[in-house]
LUMLUMVEX-546874 format. One record per residue (C-alpha): residue number from 1; residue in three letters; x negated, y negated, z negated. Coordinates in nm, 2 decimals. Example, Ala and Ser with C-alpha at 12.3 -4.5 7.8 and 13.67 -1.06 7.14 Angstrom:
2
{resi 1	resn ALA	east -1.23	north 0.45	up -0.78}
{resi 2	resn SER	east -1.37	north 0.11	up -0.71}
END
This chain:
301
{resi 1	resn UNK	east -15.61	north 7.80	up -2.04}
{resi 2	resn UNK	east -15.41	north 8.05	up -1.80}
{resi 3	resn UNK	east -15.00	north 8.06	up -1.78}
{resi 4	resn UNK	east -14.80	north 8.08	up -2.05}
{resi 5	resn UNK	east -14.52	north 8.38	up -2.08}
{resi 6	resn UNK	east -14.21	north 8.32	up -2.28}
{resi 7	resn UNK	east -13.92	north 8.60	up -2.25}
{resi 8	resn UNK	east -13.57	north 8.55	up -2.38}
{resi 9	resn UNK	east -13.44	north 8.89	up -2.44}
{resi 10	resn UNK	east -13.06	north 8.93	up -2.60}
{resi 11	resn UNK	east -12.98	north 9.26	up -2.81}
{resi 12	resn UNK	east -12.93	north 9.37	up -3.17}
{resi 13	resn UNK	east -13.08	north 9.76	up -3.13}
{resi 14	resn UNK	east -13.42	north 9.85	up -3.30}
{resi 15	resn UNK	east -13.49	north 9.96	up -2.93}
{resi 16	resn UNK	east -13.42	north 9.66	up -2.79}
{resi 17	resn UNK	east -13.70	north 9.50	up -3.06}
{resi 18	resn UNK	east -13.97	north 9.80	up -2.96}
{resi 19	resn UNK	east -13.95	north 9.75	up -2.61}
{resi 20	resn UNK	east -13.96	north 9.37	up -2.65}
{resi 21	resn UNK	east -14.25	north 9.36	up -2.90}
{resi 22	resn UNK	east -14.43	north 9.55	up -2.59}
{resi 23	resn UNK	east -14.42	north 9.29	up -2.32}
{resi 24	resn UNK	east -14.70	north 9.10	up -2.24}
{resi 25	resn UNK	east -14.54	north 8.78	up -2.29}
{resi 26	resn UNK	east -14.71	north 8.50	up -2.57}
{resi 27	resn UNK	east -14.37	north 8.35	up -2.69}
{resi 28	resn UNK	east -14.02	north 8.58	up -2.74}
{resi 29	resn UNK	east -13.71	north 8.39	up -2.75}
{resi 30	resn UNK	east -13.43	north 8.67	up -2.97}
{resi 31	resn UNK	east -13.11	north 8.65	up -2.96}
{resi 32	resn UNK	east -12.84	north 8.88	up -3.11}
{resi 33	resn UNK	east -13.08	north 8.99	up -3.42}
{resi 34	resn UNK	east -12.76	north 9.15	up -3.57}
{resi 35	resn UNK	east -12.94	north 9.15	up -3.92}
{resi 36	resn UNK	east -12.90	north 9.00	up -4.28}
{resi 37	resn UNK	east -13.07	north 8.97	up -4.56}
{resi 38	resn UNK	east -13.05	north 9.33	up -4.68}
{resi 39	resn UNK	east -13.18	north 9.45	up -4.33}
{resi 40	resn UNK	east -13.39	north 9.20	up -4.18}
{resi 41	resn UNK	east -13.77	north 9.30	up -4.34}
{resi 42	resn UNK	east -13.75	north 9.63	up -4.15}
{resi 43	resn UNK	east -13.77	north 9.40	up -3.82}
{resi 44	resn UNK	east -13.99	north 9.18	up -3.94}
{resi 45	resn UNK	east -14.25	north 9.42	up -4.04}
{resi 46	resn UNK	east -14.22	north 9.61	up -3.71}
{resi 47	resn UNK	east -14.30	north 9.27	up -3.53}
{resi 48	resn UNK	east -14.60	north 9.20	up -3.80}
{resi 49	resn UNK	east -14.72	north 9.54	up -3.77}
{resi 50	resn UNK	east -14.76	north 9.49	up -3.34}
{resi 51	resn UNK	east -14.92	north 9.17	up -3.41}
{resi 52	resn UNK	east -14.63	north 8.91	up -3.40}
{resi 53	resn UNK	east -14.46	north 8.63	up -3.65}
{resi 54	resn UNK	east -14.24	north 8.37	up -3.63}
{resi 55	resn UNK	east -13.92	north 8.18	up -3.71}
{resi 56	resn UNK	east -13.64	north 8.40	up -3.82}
{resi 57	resn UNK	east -13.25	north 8.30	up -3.85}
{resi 58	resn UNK	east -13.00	north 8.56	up -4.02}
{resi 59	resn UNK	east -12.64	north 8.64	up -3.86}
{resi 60	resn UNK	east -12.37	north 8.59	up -4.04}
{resi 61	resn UNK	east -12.13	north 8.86	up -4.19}
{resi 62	resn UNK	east -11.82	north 8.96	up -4.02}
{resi 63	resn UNK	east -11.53	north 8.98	up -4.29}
{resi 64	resn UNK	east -11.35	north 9.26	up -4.08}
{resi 65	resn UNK	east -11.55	north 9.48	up -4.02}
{resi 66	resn UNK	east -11.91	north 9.35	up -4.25}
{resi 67	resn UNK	east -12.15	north 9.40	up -4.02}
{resi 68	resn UNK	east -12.38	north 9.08	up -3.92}
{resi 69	resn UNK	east -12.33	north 8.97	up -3.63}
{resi 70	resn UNK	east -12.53	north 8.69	up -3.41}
{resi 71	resn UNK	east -12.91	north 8.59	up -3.51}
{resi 72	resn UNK	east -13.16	north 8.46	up -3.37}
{resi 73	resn UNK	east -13.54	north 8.40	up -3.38}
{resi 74	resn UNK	east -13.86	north 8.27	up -3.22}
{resi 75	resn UNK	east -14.19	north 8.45	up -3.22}
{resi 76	resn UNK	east -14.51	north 8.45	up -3.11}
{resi 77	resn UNK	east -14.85	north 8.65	up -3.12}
{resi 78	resn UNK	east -15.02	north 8.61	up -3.53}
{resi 79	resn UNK	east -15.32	north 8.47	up -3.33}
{resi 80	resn UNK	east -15.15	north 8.17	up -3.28}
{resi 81	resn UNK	east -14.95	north 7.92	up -3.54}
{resi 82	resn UNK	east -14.58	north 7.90	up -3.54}
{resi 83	resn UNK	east -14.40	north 7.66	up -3.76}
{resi 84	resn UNK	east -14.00	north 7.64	up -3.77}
{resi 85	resn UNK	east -13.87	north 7.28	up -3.69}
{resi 86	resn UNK	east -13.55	north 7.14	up -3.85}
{resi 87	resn UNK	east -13.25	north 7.34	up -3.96}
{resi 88	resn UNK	east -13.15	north 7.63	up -3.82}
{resi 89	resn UNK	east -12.81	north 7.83	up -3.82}
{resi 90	resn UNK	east -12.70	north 8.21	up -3.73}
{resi 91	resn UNK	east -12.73	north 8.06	up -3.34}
{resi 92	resn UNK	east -12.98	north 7.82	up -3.30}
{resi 93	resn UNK	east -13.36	north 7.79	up -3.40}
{resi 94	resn UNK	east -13.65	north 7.57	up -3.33}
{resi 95	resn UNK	east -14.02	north 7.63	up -3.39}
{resi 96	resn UNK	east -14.31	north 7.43	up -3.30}
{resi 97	resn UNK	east -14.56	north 7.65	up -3.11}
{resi 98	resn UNK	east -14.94	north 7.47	up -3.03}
{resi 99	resn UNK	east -14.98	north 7.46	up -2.65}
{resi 100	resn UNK	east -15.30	north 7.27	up -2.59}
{resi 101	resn UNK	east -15.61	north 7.15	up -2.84}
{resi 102	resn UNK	east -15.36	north 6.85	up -2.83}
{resi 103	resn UNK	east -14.99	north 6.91	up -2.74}
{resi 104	resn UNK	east -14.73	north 7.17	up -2.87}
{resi 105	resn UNK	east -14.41	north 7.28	up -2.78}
{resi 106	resn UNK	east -14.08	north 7.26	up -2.93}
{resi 107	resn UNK	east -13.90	north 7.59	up -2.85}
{resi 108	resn UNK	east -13.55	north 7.65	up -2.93}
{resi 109	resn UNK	east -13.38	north 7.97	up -2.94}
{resi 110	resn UNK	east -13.04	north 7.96	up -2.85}
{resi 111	resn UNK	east -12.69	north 8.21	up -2.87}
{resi 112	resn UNK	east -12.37	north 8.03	up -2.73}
{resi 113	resn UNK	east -12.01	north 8.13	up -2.74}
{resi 114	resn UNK	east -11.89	north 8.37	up -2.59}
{resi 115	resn UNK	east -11.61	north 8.28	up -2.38}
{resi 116	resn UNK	east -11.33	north 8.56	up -2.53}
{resi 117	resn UNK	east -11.43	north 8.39	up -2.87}
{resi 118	resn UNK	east -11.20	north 8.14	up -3.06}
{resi 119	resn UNK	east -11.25	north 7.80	up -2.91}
{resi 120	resn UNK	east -11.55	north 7.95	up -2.73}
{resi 121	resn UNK	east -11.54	north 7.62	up -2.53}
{resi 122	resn UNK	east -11.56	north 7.29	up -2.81}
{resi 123	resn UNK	east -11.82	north 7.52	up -3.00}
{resi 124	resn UNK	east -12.04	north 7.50	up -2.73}
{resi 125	resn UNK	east -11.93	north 7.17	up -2.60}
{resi 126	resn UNK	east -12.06	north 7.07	up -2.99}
{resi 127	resn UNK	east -12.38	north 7.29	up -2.95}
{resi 128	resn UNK	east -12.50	north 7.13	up -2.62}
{resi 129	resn UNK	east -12.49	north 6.78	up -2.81}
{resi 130	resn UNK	east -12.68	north 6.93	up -3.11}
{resi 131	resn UNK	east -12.94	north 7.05	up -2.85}
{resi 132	resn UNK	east -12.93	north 6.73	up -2.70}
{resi 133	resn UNK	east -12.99	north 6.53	up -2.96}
{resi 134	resn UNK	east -13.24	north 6.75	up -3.12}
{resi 135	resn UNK	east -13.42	north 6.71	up -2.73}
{resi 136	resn UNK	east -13.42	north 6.32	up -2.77}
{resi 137	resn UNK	east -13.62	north 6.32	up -3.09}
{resi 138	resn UNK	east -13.87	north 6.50	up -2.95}
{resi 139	resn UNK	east -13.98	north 6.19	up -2.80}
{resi 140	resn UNK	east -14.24	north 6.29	up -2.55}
{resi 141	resn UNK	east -14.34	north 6.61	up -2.66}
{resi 142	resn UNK	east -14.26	north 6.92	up -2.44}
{resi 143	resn UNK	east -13.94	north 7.13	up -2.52}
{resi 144	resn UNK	east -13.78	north 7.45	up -2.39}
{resi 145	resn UNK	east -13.43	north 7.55	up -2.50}
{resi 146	resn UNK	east -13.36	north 7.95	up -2.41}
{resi 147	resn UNK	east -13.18	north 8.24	up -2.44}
{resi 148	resn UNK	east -12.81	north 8.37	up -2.41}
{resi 149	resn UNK	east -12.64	north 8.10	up -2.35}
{resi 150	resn UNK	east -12.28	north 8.31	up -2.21}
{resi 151	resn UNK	east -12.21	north 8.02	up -1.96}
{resi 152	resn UNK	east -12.39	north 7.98	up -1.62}
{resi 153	resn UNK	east -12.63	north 7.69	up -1.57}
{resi 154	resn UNK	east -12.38	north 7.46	up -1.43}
{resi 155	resn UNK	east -12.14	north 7.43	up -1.75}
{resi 156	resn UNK	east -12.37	north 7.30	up -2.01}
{resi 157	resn UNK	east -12.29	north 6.91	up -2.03}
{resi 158	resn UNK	east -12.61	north 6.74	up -2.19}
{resi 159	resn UNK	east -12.59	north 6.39	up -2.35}
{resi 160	resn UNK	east -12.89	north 6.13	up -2.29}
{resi 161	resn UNK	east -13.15	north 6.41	up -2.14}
{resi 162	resn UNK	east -13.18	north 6.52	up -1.77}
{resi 163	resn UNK	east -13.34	north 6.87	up -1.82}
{resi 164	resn UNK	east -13.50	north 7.07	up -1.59}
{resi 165	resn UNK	east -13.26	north 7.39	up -1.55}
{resi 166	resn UNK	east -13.54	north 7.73	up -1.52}
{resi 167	resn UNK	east -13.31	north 8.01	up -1.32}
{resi 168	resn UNK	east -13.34	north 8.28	up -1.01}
{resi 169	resn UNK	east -12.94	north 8.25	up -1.05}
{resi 170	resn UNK	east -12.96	north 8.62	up -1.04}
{resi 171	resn UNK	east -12.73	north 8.84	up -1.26}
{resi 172	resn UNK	east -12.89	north 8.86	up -1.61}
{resi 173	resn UNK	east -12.60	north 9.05	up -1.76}
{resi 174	resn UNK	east -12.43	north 9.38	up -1.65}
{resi 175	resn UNK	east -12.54	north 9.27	up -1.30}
{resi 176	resn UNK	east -12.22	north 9.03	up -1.33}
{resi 177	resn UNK	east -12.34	north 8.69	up -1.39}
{resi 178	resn UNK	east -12.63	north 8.48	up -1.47}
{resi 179	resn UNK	east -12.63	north 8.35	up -1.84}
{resi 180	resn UNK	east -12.93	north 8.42	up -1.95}
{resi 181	resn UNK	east -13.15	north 8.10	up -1.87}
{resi 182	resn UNK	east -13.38	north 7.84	up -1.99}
{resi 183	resn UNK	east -13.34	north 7.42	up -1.96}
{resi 184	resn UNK	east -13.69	north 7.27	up -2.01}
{resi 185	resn UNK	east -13.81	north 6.90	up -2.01}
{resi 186	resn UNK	east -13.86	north 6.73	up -1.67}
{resi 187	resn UNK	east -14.27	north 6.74	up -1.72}
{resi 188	resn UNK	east -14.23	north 7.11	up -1.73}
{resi 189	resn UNK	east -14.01	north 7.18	up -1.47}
{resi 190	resn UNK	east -14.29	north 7.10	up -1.19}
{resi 191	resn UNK	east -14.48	north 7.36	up -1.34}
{resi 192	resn UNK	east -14.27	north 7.66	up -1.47}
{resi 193	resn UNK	east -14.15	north 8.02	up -1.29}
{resi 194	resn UNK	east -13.85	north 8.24	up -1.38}
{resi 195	resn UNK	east -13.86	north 8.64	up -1.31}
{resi 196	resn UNK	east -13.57	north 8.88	up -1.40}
{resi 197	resn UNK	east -13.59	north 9.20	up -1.52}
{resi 198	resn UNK	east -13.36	north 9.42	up -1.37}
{resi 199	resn UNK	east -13.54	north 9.72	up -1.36}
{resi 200	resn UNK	east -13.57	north 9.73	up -1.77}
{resi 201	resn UNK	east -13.39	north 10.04	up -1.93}
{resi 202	resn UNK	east -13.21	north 9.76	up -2.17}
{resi 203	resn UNK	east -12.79	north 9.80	up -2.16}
{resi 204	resn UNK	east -12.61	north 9.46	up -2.13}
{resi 205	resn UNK	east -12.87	north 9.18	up -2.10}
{resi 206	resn UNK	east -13.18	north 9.15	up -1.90}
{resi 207	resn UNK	east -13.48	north 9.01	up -2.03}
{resi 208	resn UNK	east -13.55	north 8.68	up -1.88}
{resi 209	resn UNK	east -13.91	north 8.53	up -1.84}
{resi 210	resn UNK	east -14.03	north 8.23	up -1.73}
{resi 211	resn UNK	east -14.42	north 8.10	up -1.71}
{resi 212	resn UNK	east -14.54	north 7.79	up -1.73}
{resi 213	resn UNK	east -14.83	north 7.85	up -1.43}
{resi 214	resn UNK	east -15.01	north 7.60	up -1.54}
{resi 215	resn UNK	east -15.13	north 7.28	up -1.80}
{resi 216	resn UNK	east -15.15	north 6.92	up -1.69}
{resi 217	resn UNK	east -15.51	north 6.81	up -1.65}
{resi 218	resn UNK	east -15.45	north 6.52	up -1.88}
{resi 219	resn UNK	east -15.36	north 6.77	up -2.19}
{resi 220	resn UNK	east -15.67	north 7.00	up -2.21}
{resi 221	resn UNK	east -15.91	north 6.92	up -2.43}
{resi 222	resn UNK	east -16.24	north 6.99	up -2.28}
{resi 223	resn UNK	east -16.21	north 6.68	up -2.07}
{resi 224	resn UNK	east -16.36	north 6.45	up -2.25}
{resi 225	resn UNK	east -16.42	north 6.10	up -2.18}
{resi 226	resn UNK	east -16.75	north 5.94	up -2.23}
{resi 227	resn UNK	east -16.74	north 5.67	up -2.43}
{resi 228	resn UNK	east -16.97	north 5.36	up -2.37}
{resi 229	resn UNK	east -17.27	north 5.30	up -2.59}
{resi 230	resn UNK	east -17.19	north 5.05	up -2.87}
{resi 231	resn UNK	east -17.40	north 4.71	up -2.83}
{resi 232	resn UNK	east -17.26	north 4.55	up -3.12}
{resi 233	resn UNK	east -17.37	north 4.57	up -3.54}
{resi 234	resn UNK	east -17.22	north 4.86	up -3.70}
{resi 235	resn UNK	east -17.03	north 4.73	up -4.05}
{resi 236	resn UNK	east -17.31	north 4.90	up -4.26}
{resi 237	resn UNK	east -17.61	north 4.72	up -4.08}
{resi 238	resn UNK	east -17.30	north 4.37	up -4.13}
{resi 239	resn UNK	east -17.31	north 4.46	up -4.49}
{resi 240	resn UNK	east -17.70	north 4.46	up -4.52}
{resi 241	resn UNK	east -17.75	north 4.18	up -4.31}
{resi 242	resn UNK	east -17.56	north 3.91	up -4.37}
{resi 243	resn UNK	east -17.46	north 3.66	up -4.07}
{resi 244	resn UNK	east -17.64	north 3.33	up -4.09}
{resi 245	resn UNK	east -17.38	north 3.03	up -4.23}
{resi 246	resn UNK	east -17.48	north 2.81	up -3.98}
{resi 247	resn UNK	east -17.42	north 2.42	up -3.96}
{resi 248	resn UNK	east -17.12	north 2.29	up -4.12}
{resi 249	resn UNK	east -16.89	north 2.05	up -3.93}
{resi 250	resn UNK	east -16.62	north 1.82	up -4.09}
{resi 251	resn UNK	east -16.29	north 1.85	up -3.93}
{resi 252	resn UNK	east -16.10	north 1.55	up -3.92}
{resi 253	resn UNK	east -15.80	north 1.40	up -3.70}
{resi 254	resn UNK	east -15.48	north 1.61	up -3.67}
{resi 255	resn UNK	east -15.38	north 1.96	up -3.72}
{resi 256	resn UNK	east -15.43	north 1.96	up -3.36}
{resi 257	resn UNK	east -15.75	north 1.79	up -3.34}
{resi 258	resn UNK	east -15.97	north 1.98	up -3.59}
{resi 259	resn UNK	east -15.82	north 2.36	up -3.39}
{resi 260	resn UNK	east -15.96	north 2.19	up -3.09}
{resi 261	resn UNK	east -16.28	north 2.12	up -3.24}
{resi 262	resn UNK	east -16.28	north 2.49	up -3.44}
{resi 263	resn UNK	east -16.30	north 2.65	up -3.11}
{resi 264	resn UNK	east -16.53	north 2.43	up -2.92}
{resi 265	resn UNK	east -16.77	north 2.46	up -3.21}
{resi 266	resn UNK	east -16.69	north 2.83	up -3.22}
{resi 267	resn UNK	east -16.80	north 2.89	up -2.84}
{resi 268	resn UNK	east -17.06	north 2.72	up -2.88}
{resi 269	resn UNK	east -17.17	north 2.88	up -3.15}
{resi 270	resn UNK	east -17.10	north 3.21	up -2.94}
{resi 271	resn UNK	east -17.24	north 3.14	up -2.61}
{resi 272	resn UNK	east -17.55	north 3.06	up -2.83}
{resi 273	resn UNK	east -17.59	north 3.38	up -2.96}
{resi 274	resn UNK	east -17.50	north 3.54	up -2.59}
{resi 275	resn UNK	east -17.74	north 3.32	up -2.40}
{resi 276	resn UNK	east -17.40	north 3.19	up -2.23}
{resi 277	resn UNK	east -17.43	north 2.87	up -2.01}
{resi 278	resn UNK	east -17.17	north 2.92	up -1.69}
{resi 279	resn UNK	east -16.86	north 2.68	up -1.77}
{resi 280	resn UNK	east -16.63	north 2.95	up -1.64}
{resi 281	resn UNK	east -16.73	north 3.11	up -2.01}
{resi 282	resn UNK	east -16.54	north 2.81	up -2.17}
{resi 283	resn UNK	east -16.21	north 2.66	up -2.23}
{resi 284	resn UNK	east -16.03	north 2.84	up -2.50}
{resi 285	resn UNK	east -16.02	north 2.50	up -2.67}
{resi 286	resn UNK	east -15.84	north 2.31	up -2.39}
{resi 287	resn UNK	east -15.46	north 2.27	up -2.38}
{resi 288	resn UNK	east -15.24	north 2.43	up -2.16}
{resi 289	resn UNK	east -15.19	north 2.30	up -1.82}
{resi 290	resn UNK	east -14.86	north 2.34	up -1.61}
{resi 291	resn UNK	east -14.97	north 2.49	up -1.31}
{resi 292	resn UNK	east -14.77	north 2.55	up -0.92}
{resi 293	resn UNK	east -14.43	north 2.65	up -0.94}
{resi 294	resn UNK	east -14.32	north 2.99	up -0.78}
{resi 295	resn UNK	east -13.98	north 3.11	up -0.66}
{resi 296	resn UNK	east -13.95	north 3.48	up -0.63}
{resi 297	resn UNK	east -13.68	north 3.60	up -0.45}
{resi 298	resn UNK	east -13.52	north 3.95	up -0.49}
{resi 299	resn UNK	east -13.69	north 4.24	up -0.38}
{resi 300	resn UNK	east -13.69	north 4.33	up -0.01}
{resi 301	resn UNK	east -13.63	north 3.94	up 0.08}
END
């Protein structure tokens, strides 16, 4: 399996959606979708027809002046399976994408505050403990959080995660600043590379890609181990052969007594069938024994 492409691109034109359609990336990351429900299926029929699907989140309507703004979405080439994860808003969406013949990844597409908006700062403050949380569910699987976040790297405060922050620090918009980033976890970050493209025709935003160069060994699924060959009775031959009953013993004495005598009689019985005779193969019927004391001191001492 060879590196995997995922851009984050962050513009509401029909251009913007062309050009993006056209990279040769296998995961985009929208933001700024700028559509609703009366004018979203013209987008996503222009993604179907070059070959893409995915997760798709409306914007909301602007009462002033009742245009949609905001929107966001995840997509990925129809050769591979996408399935949208959890709820979603006009600003945040998560879909889980397959990465390996055994592992996936969570990807979240993400579209922060802006900071000239009303209480740009506590909405996002609140989003980066949504994405947080959302992070520490995952548990061990991979995830990558990206897109326009309108803050640089070093804002975001997350809660309980230590990602792994995937940026040139280069400008990303207007050739101003650098907002435009991804925040992965910490076994992707040894293996990911960023790339910004400033020579795109795009106003505003550049699109942002990062690649994940390579897949752990561990993940693939053509290494296979090979199992050792079973010595033992399968449970149909168990079923068709009944085990002998064997002699019967009487177990007198105590409660502890006759568990003593249960286990002699059952090693015995084993080591039979085993052709077992070394003493070392003994002794799950003996009581415990205290044996030397240790003191450990602390490390280093």
């Amino acid at each position: 399996m060879g590196p995997l492409s995922l851009l984050s691109i962050s513009q509401g034109r029909s251009q913007t959606l062309k050009k993006a359609l056209k990279f040769r990336a296998d995961i985009l990351l929208i933001q700024e979708l700028w559509r609703g429900p009366d004018d979203i299926n013209s987008w996503q029929a222009k993604a179907r027809h070059a070959g893409w699907h995915g997760a798709w989140s409306l914007g909301v309507r602007n009462p002033v002046t009742g245009r949609h703004t905001s929107g966001v979405a995840v997509l990925t080439k129809d050769t591979r399976p996408i399935v949208q994860v959890g709820t979603a808003d006009d600003r945040m969406i998560t879909a889980m994408v397959p990465w390996t013949r055994k592992s996936a990844l969570m990807i979240t597409s993400v579209y922060c505050w802006d900071a000239m908006k009303h209480d740009a700062a506590n909405r996002n403050a609140e989003r980066h403990k949504v994405l947080s949380q959302r992070a520490r569910e995952y548990g061990r699987v991979p995830w990558i959080i990206g897109g326009d976040w309108n803050q640089p790297t070093e804002v975001p405060r997350f809660s309980g995660i230590s990602p792994t922050i995937v940026s040139t620090g280069e400008p990303t918009f207007e050739n101003k600043t650098c907002i435009d980033w991804f925040a992965v976890s910490n076994g992707l970050g040894r293996m990911v590379g960023t790339k910004v493209y400033h020579d795109s025709a795009l106003h505003g935003h550049k699109p942002v890609e990062m690649i994940i160069m390579r897949t752990p060994d561990e993940l693939l699924g053509y290494k296979l181990h090979r199992p050792h060959p079973f010595e033992g009775v399968l449970k149909k031959q168990a079923k068709q052969n009944p085990p002998d009953e064997g002699r019967y013993y009487d177990l007198n004495g105590t409660l502890e007594d006759q568990w003593g005598n249960w286990n002699r009689t059952s090693e015995v019985t084993l080591a039979n069938k085993e052709g077992k005779h070394d003493l070392n193969y003994f002794g799950q019927g003996n009581g415990a024994q205290d044996g030397p004391e240790h003191c450990i001191g602390p490390k280093g001492q």
